[in-house]
N, C-alpha and C positions, 0 to 999 in steps of 0.2 A: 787424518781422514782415511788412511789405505789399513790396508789389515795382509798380513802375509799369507797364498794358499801354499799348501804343502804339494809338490806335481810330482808323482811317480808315472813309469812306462807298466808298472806292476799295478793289477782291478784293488782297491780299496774298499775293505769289507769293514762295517761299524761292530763295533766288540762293545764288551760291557767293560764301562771306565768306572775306575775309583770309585768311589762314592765320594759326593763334595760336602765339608765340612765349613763351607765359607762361602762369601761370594768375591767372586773378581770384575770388579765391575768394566765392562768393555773385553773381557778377554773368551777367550770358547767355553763356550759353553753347550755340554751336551746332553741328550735327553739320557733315562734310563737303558735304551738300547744302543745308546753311544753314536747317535745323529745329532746333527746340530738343531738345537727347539727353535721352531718355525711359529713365532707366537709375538705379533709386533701390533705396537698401538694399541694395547687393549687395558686389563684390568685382573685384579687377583679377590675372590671372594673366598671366605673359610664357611664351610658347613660344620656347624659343629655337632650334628647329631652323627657323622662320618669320621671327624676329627679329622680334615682334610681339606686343603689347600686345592682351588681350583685355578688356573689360569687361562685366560682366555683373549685371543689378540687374531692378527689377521694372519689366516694360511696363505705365505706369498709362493708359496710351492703347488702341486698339482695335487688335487682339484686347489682354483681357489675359493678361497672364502673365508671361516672362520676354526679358527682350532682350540683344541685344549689341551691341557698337561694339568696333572696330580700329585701332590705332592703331601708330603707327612711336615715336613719339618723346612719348605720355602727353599732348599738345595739342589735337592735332587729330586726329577721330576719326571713324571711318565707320561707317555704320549699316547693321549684316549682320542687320538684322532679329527678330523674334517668332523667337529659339531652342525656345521651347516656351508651346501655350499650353493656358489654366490648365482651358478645356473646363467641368466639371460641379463643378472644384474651389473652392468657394465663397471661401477667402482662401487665397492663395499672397502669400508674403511672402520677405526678405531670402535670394534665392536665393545659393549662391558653391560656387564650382566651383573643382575638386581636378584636376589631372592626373594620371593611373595611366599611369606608363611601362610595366610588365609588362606590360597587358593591349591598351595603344595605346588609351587612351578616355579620355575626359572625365567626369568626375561632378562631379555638380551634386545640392548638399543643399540645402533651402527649409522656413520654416514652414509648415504643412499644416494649414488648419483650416476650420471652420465659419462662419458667416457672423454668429454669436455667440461664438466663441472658446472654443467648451467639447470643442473633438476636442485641442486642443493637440499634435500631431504633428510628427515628421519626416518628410519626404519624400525621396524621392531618387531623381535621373532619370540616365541614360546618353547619350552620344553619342559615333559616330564621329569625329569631326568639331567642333572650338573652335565652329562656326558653327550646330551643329544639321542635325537637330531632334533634343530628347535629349526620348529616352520614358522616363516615368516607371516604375518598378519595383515600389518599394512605399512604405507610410506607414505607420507607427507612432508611440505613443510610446515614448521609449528607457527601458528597464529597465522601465519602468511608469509616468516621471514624466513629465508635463504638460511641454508643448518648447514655447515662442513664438519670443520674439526668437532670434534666431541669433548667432554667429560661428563662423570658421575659421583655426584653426592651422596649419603641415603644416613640420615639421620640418626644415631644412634638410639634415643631417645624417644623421636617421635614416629621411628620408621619410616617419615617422609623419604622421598627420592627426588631429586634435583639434575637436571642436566645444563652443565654451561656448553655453549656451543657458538664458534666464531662463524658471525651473523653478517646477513647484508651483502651488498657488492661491493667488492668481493672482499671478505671478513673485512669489513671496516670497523666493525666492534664484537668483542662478545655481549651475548645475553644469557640471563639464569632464567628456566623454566621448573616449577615445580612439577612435578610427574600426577596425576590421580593414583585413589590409593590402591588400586589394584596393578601399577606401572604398567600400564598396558595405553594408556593416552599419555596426553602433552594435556592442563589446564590455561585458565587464559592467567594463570599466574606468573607473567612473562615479560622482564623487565631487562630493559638498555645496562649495561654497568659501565658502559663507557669506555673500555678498551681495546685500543687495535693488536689484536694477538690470537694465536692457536693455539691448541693442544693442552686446553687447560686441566691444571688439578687443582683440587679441592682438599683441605682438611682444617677441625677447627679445634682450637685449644682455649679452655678457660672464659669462655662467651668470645671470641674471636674467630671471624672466618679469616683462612689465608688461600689467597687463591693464586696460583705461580701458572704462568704463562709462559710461551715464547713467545719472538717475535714472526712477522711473516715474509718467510725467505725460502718457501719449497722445500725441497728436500736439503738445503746447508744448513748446519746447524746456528743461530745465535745467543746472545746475551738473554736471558730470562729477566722475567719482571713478575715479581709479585706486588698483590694490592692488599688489604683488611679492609673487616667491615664488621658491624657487631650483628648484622642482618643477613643471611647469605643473599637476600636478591636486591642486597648494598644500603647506602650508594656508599661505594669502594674505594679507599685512597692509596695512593699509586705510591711502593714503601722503595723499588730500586731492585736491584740485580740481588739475589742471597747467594749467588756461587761466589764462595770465599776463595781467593788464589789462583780463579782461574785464568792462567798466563792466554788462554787463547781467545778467551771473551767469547767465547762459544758453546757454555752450558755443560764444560767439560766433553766437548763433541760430542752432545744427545739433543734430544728433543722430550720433553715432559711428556706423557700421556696419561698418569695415574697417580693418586698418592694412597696405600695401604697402611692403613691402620693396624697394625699385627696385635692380635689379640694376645692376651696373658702379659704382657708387660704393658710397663706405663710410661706412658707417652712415646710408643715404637711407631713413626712415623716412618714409612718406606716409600723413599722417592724412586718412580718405575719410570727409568726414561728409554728411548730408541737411540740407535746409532746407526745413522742411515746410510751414511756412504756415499752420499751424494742421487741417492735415489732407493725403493722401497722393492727388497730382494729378498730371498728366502734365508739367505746368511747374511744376512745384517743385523747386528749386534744388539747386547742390552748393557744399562747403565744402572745398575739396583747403587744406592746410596739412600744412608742414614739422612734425614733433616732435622737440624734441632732447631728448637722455638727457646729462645734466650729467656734469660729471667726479665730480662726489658723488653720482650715479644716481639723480638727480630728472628725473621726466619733465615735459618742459615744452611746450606751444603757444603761440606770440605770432601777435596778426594780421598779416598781410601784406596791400595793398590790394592788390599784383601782385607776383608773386616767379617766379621759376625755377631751375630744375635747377644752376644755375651755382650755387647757394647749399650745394652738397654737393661731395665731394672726389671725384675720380672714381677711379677702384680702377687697379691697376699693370697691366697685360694678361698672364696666365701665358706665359712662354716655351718 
């Protein structure tokens, strides 16, 4: 759980580091100008008319609210700044953001709450522009039920958009909500799946949804659960833990909040998890890991101490 700081009597000025070639999952990680990237709980979209990698998670540094980082090639990454901040919004949490081709905009859906946790809302904000500033719209809860944790779906196929969110007092289950097609509302297409857990991710292989969860334990990390389903809004059966080996029964000390699909290779599933430290700070870590879907459609994560992209197949280029 501890992570070691470096303490000099000497001011510590950030310089420009290496450039990274890999990921290390859990260890420093820093932006382009050699700070440590302030980008938790959120989500990674690629714009491909950019050719470019966006990510977006919550600024637990000043101002708070919401940040981004850009990136070429998912390594190394630059810091485009507080896309939105949280102002008078007492908890703003596990922001991720949808691109709407129709309308040329960005939306960004986020937990919306109280500084007690008792408004349990969705939020959702707009922007021009991957980089901000996206102004907020409106918050609710969906249909009526209590929203905390987040995730996000969006269809490749049908461009639908989906948000699971751990529902009820207090998450006693999650629910899937299909988005409208401009992701700008919640529809009443909004269904129980029946499990107690947060921080869900979503991805689906071969007509199969996988949905991996934690359980609910605050900011400590534990044992993850996924479920399948041939339907994303279920009903979903409950498959066991997919972290292979890990000695501490603790999700590899993270918590899930994403799974990216990496464009140009096949089947490049990238599980995006946090590492929180026993609470939600400006340096607290990330956990990037491969997930492979077995040939018998077991979902699995092993540790990696350092891996890269070469470890997926890369896709044929259409002619």
């Amino acid at each position: 759980m501890g992570f070691v700081l470096f303490a000099s009597t000497h001011p510590v000025y950030s310089q420009q580091p290496t450039p990274y070639t890999s990921f290390k999952p859990g260890g420093e990680w820093l932006d382009t100008d050699g700070k440590h990237i302030d980008c938790h709980g959120g989500n990674i979209i690629y714009v491909d008319s950019l050719k470019t990698y966006y990510w977006y998670g919550e600024h637990r540094g000043v101002p708070r609210g919401a940040s981004c980082y850009s990136s070429k090639d998912l390594y190394n990454w630059k810091n485009e700044g507080a896309v939105l901040e949280k102002g008078t919004i007492e908890t703003f949490e596990r922001p991720k953001v949808v691109y709407d081709a129709t309308k040329d905009q960005y939306v960004m859906w986020f937990h919306f709450d109280g500084n007690r946790y008792t408004l349990a809302e969705l939020g959702v904000a707009v922007s021009k522009s991957p980089t901000g500033p996206f102004v907020v719209q409106h918050h609710e809860r969906p249909n009526g039920h209590e929203s905390r944790d987040i995730g996000m779906y969006v269809d490749p196929e049908t461009k639908k958009a989906y948000i699971g969110y751990a529902a009820d007092h207090t998450n006693r289950t999650i629910r899937m909500v299909e988005l409208s097609g401009d992701y700008l509302s919640t529809t009443t297409n909004d269904v129980d799946i029946e499990a107690h857990c947060e921080g869900p991710g979503i991805l689906k292989k071969k007509g199969t949804y996988y949905l991996l969860t934690s359980g609910c334990s605050g900011w400590t990390p534990n044992p993850a659960t996924y479920y399948t389903a041939t339907n994303i809004l279920g009903p979903y059966t409950k498959q066991g833990n997919p972290f292979v080996g890990d000695a501490g029964n603790n999700s590899f000390n993270s918590q899930p909040c994403y799974i990216f699909k990496i464009p140009g290779y096949r089947d490049a599933y990238l599980y995006m998890g946090d590492r929180w430290n026993g609470g939600g700070r400006p340096d607290s870590q990330y956990v990037f890991l491969p997930i492979t879907i077995t040939e018998d459609g077991k979902m699995e994560l092993h540790w990696y101490k350092e891996w890269d992209l070469s470890m997926f197949t890369p896709e044929r280029e259409k002619r």
